[in-house]
ROTORDREN-370168 format. One record per atom (N, C-alpha, C): residue in three letters; atom name; x, y, z. Coordinates in nm, 2 decimals, padded with zeros to 4 digits. Atoms other than C-alpha are relative to their C-alpha. Example, Ala and Ser with C-alpha at 12.3 -4.5 7.8 and 13.67 -1.06 7.14 Angstrom:
2
(mitor ALA N (00.09 -00.12 00.00))
(mitor ALA CA (01.23 -00.45 00.78))
(mitor ALA C (00.09 00.12 00.00))
(mitor SER N (-00.09 -00.11 00.00))
(mitor SER CA (01.37 -00.11 00.71))
(mitor SER C (-00.08 00.11 00.08))
! end
This chain:
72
(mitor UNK N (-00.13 -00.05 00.03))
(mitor UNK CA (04.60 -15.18 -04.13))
(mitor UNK C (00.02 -00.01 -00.15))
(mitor UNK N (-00.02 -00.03 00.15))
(mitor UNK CA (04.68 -15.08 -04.51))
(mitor UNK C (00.10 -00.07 -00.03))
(mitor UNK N (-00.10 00.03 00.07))
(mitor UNK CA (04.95 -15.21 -04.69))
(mitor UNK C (00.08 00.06 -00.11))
(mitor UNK N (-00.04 -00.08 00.08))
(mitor UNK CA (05.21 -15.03 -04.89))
(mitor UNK C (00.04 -00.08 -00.11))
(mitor UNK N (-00.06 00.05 00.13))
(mitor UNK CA (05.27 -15.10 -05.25))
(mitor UNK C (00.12 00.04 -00.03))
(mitor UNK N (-00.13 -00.04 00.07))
(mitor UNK CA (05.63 -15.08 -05.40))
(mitor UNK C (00.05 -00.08 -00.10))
(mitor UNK N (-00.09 00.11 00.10))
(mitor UNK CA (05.82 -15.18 -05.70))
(mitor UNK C (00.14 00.02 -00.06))
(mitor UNK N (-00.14 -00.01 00.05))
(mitor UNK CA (06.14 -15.17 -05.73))
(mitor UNK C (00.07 -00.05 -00.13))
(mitor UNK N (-00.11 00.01 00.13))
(mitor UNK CA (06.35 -15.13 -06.06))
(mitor UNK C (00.12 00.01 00.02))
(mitor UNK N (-00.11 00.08 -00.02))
(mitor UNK CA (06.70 -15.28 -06.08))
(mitor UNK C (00.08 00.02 -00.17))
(mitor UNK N (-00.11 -00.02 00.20))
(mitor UNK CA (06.96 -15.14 -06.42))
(mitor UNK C (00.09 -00.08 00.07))
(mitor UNK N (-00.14 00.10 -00.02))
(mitor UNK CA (07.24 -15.40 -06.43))
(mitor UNK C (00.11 00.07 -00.05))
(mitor UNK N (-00.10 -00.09 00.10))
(mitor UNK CA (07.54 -15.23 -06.56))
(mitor UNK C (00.00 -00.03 -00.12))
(mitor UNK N (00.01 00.05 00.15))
(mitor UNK CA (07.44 -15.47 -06.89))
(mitor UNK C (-00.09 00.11 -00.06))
(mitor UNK N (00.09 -00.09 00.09))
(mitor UNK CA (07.17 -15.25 -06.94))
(mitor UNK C (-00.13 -00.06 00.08))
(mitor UNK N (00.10 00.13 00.00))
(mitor UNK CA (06.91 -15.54 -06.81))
(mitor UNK C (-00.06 00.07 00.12))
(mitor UNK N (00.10 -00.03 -00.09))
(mitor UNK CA (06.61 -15.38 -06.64))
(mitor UNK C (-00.07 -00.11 00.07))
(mitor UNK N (00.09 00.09 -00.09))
(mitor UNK CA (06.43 -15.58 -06.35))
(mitor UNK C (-00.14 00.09 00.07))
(mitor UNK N (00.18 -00.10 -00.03))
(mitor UNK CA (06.03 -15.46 -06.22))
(mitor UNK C (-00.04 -00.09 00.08))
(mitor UNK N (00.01 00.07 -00.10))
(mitor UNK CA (05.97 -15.64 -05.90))
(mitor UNK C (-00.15 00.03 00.08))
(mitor UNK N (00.12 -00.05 -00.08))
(mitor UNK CA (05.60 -15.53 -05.74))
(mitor UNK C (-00.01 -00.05 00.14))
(mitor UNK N (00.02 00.04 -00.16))
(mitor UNK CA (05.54 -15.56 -05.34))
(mitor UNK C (-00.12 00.04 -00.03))
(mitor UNK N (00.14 -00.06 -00.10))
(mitor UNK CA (05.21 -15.54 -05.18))
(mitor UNK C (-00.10 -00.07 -00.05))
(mitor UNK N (00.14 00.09 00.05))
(mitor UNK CA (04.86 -15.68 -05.22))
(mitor UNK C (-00.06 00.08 -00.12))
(mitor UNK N (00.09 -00.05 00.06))
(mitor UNK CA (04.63 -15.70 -05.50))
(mitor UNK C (00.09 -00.01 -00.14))
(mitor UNK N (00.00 -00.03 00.09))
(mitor UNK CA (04.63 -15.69 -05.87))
(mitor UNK C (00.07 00.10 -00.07))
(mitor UNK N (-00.09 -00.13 00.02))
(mitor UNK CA (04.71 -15.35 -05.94))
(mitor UNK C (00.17 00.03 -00.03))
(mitor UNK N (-00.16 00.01 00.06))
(mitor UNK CA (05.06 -15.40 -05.99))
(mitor UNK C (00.03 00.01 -00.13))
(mitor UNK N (-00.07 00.07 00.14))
(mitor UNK CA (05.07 -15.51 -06.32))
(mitor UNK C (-00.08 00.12 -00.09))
(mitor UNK N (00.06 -00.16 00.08))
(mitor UNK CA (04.89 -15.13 -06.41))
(mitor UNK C (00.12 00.08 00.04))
(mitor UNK N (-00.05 -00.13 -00.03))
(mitor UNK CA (05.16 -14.96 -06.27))
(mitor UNK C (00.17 -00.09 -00.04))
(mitor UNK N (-00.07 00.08 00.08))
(mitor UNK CA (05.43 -15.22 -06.42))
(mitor UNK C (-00.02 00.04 -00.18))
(mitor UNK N (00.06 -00.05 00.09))
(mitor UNK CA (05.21 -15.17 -06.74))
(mitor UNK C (00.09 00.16 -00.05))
(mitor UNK N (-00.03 -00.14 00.04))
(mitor UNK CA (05.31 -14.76 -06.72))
(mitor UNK C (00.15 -00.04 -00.03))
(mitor UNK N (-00.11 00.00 00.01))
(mitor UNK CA (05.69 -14.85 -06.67))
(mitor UNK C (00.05 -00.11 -00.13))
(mitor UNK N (-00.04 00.02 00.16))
(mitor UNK CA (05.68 -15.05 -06.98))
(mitor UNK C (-00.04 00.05 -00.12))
(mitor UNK N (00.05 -00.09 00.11))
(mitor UNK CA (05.51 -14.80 -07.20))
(mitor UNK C (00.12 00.11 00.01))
(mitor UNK N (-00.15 -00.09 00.07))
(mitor UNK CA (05.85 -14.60 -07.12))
(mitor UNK C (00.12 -00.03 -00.06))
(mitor UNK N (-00.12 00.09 00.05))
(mitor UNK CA (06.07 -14.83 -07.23))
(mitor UNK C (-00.07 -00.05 -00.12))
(mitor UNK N (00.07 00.11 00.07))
(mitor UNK CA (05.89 -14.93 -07.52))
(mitor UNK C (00.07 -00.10 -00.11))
(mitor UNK N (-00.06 00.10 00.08))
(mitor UNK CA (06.17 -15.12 -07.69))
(mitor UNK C (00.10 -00.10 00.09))
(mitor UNK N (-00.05 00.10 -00.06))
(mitor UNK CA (06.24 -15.35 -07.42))
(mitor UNK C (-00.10 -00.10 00.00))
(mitor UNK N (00.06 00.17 00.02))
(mitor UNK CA (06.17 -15.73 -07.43))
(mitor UNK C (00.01 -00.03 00.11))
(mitor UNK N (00.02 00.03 -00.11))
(mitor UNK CA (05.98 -15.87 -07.14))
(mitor UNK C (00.06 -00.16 -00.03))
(mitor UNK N (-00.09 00.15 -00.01))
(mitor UNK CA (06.22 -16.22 -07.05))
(mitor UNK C (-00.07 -00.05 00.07))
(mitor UNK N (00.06 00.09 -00.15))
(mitor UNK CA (06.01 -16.32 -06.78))
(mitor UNK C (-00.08 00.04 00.06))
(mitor UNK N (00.09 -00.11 -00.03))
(mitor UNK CA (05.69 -16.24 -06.63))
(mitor UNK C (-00.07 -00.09 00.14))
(mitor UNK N (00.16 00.07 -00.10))
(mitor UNK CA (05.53 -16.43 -06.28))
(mitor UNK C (-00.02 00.05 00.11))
(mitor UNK N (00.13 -00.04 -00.13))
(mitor UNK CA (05.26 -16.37 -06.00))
(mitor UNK C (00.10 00.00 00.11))
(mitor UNK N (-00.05 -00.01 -00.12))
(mitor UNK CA (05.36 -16.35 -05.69))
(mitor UNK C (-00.10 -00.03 00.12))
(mitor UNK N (00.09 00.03 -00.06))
(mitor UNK CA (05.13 -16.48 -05.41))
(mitor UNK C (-00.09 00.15 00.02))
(mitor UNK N (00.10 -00.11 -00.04))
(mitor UNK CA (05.05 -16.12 -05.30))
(mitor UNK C (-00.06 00.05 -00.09))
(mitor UNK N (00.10 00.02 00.14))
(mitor UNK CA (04.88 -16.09 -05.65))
(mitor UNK C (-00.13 00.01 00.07))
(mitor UNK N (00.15 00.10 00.04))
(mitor UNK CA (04.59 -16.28 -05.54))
(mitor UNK C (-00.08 00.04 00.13))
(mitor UNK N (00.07 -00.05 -00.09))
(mitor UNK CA (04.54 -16.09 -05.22))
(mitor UNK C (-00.09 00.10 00.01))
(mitor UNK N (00.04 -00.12 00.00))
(mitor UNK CA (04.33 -15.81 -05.12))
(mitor UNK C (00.06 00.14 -00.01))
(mitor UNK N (-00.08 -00.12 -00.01))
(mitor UNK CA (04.43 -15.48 -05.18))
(mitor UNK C (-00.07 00.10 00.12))
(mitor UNK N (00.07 -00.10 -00.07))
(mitor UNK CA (04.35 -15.20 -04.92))
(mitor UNK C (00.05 00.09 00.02))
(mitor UNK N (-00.03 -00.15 00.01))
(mitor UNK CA (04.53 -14.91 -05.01))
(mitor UNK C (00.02 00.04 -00.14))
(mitor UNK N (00.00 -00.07 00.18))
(mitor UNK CA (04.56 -14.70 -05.37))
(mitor UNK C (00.13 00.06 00.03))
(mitor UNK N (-00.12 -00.03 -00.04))
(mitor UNK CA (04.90 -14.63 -05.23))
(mitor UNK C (00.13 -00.03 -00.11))
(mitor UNK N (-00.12 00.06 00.07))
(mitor UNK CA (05.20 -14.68 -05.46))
(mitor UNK C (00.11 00.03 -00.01))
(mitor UNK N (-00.13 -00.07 00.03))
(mitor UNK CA (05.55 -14.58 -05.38))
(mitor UNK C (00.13 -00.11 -00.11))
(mitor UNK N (-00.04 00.01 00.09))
(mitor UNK CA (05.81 -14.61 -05.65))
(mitor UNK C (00.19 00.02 00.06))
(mitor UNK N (-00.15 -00.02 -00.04))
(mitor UNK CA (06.19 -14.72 -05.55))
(mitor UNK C (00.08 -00.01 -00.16))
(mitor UNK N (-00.13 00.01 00.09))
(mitor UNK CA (06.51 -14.68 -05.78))
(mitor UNK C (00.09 -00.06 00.09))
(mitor UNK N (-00.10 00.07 -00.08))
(mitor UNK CA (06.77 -14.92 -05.75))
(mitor UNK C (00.13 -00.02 -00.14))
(mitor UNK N (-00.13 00.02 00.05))
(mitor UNK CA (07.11 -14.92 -05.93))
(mitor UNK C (00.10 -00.08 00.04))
(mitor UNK N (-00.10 00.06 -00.07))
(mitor UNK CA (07.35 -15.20 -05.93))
(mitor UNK C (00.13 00.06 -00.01))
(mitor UNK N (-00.16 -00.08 -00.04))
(mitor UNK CA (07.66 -15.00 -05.97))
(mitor UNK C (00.03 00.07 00.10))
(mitor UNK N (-00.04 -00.08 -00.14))
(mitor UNK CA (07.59 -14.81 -05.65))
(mitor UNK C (-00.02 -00.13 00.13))
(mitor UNK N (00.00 00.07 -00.11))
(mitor UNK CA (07.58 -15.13 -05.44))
(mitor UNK C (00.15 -00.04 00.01))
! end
């Protein structure tokens, strides 16, 4: 069975971007990576692993959610 990757980004009405990665495997923090080369004048506040880090990956899969706190 594969596993799907996702990472949800989170604008606060401050401004204050969040980058959350699901799924197995490393690879995250390459496609985290891209989403901070568009922002390049944001300051990372906080940065940690997550167990599913350190797992295997078994898909090249990556879907990409939007999330806005003003529409919750």
């Amino acid at each position: 069975m594969t596993q799907k990757k996702t990472i949800t980004i989170t604008v606060s009405a401050t401004g204050s971007i969040t980058a959350e990665a699901h799924g197995p495997g490393p690879s995250c923090t390459d496609e985290l990576a891209a989403i901070q080369a568009l922002l390049p004048n944001a300051v990372i506040t906080d940065s940690r692993l997550t167990p599913a880090y350190y797992q295997q990956a078994t898909t090249d899969q990556t879907t990409y959610q939007y999330e806005n706190e003003a529409d919750r």
